[in-house]
N, C-alpha and C positions, 0 to 999 in steps of 0.2 A: 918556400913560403913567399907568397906575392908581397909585392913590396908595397910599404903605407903610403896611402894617396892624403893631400889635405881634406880628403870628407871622412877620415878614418873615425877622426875624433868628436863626429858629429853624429856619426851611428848609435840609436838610441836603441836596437834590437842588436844586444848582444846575445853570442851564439855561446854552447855548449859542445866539447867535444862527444864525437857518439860511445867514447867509453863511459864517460861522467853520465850516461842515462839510464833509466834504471826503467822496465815498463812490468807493468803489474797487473794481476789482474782487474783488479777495481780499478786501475785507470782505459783498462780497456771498456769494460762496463760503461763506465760516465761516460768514454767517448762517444760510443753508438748511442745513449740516451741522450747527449749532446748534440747529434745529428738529427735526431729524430726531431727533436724538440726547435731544431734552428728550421727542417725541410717541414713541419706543422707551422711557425709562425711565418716564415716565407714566404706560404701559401696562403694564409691569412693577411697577411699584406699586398700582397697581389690580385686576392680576391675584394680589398678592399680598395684598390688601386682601379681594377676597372666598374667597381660600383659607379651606378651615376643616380645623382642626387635630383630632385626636383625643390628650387629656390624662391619661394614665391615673392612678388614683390609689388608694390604698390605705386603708383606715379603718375601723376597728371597726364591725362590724356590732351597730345596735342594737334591729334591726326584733323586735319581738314577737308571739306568738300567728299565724304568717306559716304558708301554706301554698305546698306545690311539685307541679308535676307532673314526674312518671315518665313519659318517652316511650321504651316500648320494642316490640326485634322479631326475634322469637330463633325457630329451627327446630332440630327435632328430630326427626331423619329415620328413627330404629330406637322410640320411643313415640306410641301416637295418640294421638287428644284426648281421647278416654270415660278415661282414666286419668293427664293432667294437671289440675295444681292449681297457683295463684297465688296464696301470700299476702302479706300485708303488714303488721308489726307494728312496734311503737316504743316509746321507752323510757317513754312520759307514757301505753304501759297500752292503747294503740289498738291496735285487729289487725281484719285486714279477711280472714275466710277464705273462699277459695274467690273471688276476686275473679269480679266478672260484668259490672258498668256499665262501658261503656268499652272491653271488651277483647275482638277477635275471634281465635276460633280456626277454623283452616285445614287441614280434614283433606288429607294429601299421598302421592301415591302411593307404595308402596314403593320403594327403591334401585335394584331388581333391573329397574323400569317406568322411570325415569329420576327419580323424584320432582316429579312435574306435581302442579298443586293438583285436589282434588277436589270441595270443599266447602267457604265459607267459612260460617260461623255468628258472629253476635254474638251473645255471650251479655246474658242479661237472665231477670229473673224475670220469671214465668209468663208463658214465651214463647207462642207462640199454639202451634206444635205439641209443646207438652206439654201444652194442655187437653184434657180426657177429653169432648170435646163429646159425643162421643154416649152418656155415659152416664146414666141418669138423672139429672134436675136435684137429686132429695134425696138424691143417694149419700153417701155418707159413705166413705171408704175408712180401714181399719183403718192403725193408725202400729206393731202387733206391739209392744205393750208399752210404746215410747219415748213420749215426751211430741211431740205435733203441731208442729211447726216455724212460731217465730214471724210468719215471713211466707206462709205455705200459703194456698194460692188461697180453700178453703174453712178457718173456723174450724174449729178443733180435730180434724182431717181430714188426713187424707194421700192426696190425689186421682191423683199419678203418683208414679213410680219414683225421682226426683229428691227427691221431696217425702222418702221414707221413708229415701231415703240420707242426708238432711239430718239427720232425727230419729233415725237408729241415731248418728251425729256427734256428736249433740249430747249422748249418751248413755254415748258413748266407746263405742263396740260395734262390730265389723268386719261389717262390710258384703258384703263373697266377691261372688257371679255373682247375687245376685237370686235362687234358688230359694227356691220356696212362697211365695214374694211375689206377692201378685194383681197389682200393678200394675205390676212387673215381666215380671211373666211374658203379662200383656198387651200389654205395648209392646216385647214380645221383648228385653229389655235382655242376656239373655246370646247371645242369636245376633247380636245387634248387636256386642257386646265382642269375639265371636269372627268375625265379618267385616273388624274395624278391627283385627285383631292384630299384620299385617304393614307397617302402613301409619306414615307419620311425623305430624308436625305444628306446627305454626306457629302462634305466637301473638303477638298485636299489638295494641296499642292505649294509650290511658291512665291513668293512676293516680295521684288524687289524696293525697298524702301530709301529715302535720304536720312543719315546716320542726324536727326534732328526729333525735337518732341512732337507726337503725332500719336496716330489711333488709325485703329480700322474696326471695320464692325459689318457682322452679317446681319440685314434685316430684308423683311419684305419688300416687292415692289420696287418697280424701276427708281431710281434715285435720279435729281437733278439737285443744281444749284442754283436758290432764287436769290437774286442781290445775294447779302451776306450771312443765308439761310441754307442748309442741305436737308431737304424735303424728298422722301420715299413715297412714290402712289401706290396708297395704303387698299385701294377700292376692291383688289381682287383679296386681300386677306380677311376683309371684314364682309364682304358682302359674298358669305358661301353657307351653306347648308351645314359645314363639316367645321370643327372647331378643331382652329389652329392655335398652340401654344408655342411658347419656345423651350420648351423642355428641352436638355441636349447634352449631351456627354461631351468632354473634349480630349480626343485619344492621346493626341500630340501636340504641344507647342514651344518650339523653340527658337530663337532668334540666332541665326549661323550655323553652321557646321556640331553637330556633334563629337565630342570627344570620344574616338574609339576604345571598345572594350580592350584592344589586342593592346594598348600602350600598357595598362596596365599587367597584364600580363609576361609583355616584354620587360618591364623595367621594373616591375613589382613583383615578380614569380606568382608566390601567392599569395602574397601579400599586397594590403590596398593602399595604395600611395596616400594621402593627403588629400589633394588636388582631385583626387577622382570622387570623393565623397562628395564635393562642393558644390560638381557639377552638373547637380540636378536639376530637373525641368519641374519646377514645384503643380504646375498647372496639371500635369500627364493625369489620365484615368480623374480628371474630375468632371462630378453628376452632379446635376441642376433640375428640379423639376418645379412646375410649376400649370397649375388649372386656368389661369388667366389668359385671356388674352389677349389683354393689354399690359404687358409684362416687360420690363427692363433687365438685364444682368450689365453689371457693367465691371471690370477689373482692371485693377490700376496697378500697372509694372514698372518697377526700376529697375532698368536695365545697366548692369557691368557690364563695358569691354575686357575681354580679359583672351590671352595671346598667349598660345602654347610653342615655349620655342625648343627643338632639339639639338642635338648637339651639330654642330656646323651650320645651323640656322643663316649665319652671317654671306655664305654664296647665294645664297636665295632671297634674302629677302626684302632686295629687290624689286624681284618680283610680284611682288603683294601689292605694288603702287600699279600695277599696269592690269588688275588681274577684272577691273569693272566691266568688261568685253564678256568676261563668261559665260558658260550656260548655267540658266534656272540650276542649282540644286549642288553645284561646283565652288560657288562664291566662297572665297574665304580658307582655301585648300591649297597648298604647296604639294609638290613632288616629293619632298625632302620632310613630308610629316608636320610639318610649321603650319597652324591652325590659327587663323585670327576669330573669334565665335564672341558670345556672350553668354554669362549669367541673368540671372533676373530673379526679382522677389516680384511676389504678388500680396497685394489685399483686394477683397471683392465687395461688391454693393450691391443688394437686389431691392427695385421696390414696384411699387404698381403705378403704374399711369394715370390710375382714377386719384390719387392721393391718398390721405388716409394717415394710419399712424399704424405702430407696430405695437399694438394692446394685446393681439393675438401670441407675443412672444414676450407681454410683459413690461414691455418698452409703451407706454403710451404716450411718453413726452415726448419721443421721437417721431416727428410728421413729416413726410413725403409731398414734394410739391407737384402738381397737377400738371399734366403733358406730356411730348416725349415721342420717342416713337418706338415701336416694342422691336425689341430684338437684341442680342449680345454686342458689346462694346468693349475692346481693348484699348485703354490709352496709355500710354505708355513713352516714359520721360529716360532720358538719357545721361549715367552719371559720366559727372567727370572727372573720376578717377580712372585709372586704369590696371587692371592686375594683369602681372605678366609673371610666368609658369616658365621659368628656365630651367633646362638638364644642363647638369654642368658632374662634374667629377670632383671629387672631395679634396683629390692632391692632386702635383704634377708628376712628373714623369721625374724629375729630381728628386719631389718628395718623398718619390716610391723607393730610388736608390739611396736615398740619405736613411729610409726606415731600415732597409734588409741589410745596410752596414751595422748599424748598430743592434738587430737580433743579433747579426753573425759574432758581434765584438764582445755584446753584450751577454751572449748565450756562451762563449767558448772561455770569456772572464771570470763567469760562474761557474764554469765547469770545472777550471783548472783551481778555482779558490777551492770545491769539495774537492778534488782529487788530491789536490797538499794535505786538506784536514784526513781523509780517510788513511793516504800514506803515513803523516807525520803518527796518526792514532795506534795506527799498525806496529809501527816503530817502536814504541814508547809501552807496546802490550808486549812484545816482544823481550825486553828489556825488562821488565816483571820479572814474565816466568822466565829467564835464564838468572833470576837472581834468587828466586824463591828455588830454582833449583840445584 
């Protein structure tokens, strides 16, 4: 027998000789129902160990100098393209007129043909077909009195039709169908205006904005800015044979990056997160129509920042600060799944340019003031809150081991308490019938 150390008497699991043990069948029973039951919660704790959770959370946004992209996709079935405009301005003084990087337009057959696409173009400056290649290399083409438009193919030149509508713009001076314009009248711009008159159009793509309150808005006609005035030349929409509305569906609008379906699926099975219900584009699939055509829509969005972060988020993101270099349609995307995007609520306005009141809907107290210029208007303000979409795991990696000790301790405790009662039971039946007999 080994000899007594001083930890002898500090041994709180004293042992049993293996003769003193007695095994039975109901303790073999509970054992393996004992195993069962500890290898069922084990795995229940493990599987809820790498569960990961999504933590929503609320927080002043204190990001500065931050830019967003505009992703949009709106048709317009009674205007075509030669007479849509895109622009985009904001309170810090920026206005982006006549947008072109980024945004394709889609000319579409008239209503009456079913409205099939016919054309798509991305716009860009000095596209290849509006160079004058075959004209002389030292041409020089007249700007009619306006100052030559700062980005014109050739210096202080107005080489196409485009170029001189840019430089009537910039001059504030309407523009009409291109007659006695050389460069018009060589690229046929008014038998073109008047080929595309029945026709609709679609426009789509992206637009880089400053994360400040602002609007953009598609309407007729070249746009300039007079003094502290943004004026569209309205002459080629009003003076045509063909009646243009702004009727227009809008397929797609959303401000950053989409949330992908596959996250939920990853992390949700088939089940839908929280967080994926929220993040809808309230605007998608909305119809407007309208017989005027002097016609306003105008919708007024509050936009949430709101930040999807996954689990390790913290190596990358970093990155997020440096990410303003991007391409069109990438803004706001990490490597690592980490999405900076936005929410948005909307309400909408429609009224008529002639003024009037809304008797026709019952409303006659409510009157519309007179002016305006027709066409769709997003403006849309910036909260400053910010919602942030953390994955995070419910325990640690401790917590997982401090759970599956206590099934183990906790399952084998109850097991040997029924195994006493079923043995002592036995015992004591036992003991009966050898006295009854």
């Amino acid at each position: 027998m080994a000899a007594k150390s001083r930890f002898t008497k500090l041994d709180a699991f004293t042992k049993t000789v293996e003769d003193a043990r007695i095994r039975t069948t109901s303790g073999g029973i509970v054992t393996i129902v004992s195993l069962i039951v500890v290898f069922f919660l084990a795995w229940g704790e493990w599987q809820d160990y790498r569960r990961i959770e999504i933590h929503p959370e609320l927080i002043v946004d204190k990001g500065r100098g931050e830019r967003m992209e505009i992703h949009l996709n709106v048709s317009f079935p009674r205007v075509p393209c030669e007479l849509l405009t895109l622009d985009v301005m904001d309170v810090s003084g920026e206005q982006q007129h006549g947008v072109q990087h980024g945004v394709v337009k889609t000319r579409l057959r008239p209503l009456s043909e079913g409205g099939g696409v016919i054309e798509a173009k991305a716009l860009a400056l000095h596209a290849r077909d509006e160079e004058a290649a075959h004209l002389d290399p030292n041409y020089c083409g007249p700007c009619y009195g306006a100052a030559p438009p700062v980005h014109a193919q050739k210096p202080n030149c107005c080489q196409t039709c485009d170029e001189v509508k840019e430089a009537y713009a910039a001059q504030a001076w309407a523009f009409g169908r291109g007659e006695g314009i050389e460069q018009c009248e060589r690229e046929h711009y008014a038998e073109k205006l008047d080929e595309q008159r029945n026709e609709g159009c679609r426009i789509e793509g992206n637009v880089r904005v400053n994360k400040v309150i602002g609007n953009f808005h598609i309407a007729p006609g070249k746009s300039f800015s007079n003094g502290n005035m943004h004026v569209h030349d309205l002459k080629n929409y009003w003076d045509t044979p063909v009646k243009h509305t702004f009727t227009h569906e809008i397929h797609h609008l959303r401000f950053g990056p989409q949330l992908p379906d596959g996250l939920a699926k990853k992390l949700g099975k088939n089940k839908a997160l929280p967080w994926t219900n929220h993040h809808v584009n309230p605007l998608d699939n909305t119809h407007q129509e309208t017989d005027d055509v002097n016609y306003n829509f105008m919708y007024f969005i509050k936009i949430v920042p709101t930040s999807y972060l996954p689990l390790g988020w913290e190596k990358t993101w970093q990155g997020f600060k440096d990410q303003h270099h991007k391409e069109l349609g990438s803004f706001g995307q990490s490597a690592d799944g980490s999405l900076e995007t936005h929410q948005y609520s909307v309400t909408s306005h429609r009224r008529s340019l002639s003024g009037g009141d809304d008797g026709s809907e019952g409303h006659k107290e409510r009157l519309h003031a007179k002016g305006g210029i027709p066409g769709v208007f997003f403006s849309y303000d910036i909260s400053p809150m910010k919602v942030i979409n953390r994955e995070e795991r419910p325990k640690s990696f401790l917590g997982f081991l401090a759970g599956l000790c206590a099934i183990v301790g906790g399952t084998l405790t109850v097991a040997a308490a029924v195994d006493r009662a079923l043995f002592e039971g036995g015992m004591k039946l036992k003991k009966l019938r050898s006295k009854d007999l």
